[in-house]
Phi, psi and omega in degrees: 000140197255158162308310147318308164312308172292317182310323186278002158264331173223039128002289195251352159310150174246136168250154165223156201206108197256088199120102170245023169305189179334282158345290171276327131350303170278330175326291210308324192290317208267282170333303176281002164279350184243328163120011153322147164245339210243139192220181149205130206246146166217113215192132189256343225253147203242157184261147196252130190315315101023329195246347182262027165288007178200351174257165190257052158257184174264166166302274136041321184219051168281144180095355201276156180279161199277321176322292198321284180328298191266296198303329169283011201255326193283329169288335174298337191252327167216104201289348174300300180348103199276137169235164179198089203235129209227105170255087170197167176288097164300142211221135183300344147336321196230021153317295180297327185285328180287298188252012191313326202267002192253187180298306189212134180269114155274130218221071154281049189240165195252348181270150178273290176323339159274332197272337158340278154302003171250332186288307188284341155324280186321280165298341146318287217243348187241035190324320189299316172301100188287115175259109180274087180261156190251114181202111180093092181232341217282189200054214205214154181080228174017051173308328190305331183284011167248176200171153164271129186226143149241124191301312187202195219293325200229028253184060162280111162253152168264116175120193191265355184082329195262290188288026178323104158351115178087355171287234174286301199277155187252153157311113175267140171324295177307325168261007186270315172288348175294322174293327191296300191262038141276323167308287153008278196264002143274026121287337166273331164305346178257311185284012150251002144328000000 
């Protein structure tokens, strides 16, 4: 399949990207670089000096809220691009109205309580819907301990499982990006199903 072939499949796809941190951030970049058009972004949280070790901003926009931030980085790589970008905390109430419409669910958050309240949302109320989550990324090394497992029918996760945010190691660039475009690429690996 030529690079024209895939951009002309998934054209009309929607990615939603729940979490524009580490995960997510890079998720997106990597996405509108393959020819995603369509996006729907979600995120309450402003960027911090701290976040820019792994995430995909700048000096330049620290303090900018992150939804604000990443729709100029993306648009900046393809000005076409459609966003529908939500600077708020999400609640399972407003899942379905947020990503009902969309293809595929990227689950980028950094709280266990949130990727909760977003698996069992999902599965609930979008059963249909392929949710790609990020879990066990942080420190450094061990590549090898990542891998895609599927938790249920529309149920992914990416990464080791193990290495959780806040434990002994901090999230580092290299494996937060690695894990965002493992997500990345099993989401195109499902929409060229």
């Amino acid at each position: 399949m030529t690079q024209k072939e895939i951009r002309e499949k998934i054209k009309d796809k929607t990615i939603g990207i729940a979490g524009c941190g580490g995960l997510g951030s890079n998720a997106a970049i990597s996405l509108v670089r393959i020819g995603i058009m369509k996006f729907v972004l979600v995120d309450f949280d402003c960027i911090d000096e701290s976040n820019l070790n792994r995430q995909y901003y700048f000096r330049d926009q620290i303090g900018i809220k992150k939804v604000e931030a990443l729709s100029d980085n993306m648009l900046k790589i393809d000005c076409n691009i459609q966003i529908e970008a939500h600077d708020q905390k999400i609640q399972s109430s407003d899942v379905k109205a947020i990503f009902g419409k969309c293809d595929i669910i990227i689950e980028a958050f950094d709280k266990s309580d949130a990727k909760t309240m977003l698996i069992e949302t999902v599965m609930e109320h979008l059963p249909d819907i392929p949710l790609i989550i990020g879990n066990g990324m942080a420190g450094f090394g061990r590549f090898d301990q990542l891998k895609i497992l599927q938790w249920a029918e529309n149920v992914f996760v990416c990464g080791d499982g193990i290495s959780e945010i806040g434990n002994e190691m901090p999230p580092l660039g290299p494996r937060v990006a690695i894990v965002a475009n493992m997500q990345a690429n099993l989401a195109l690996e499902l929409l060229l199903k």
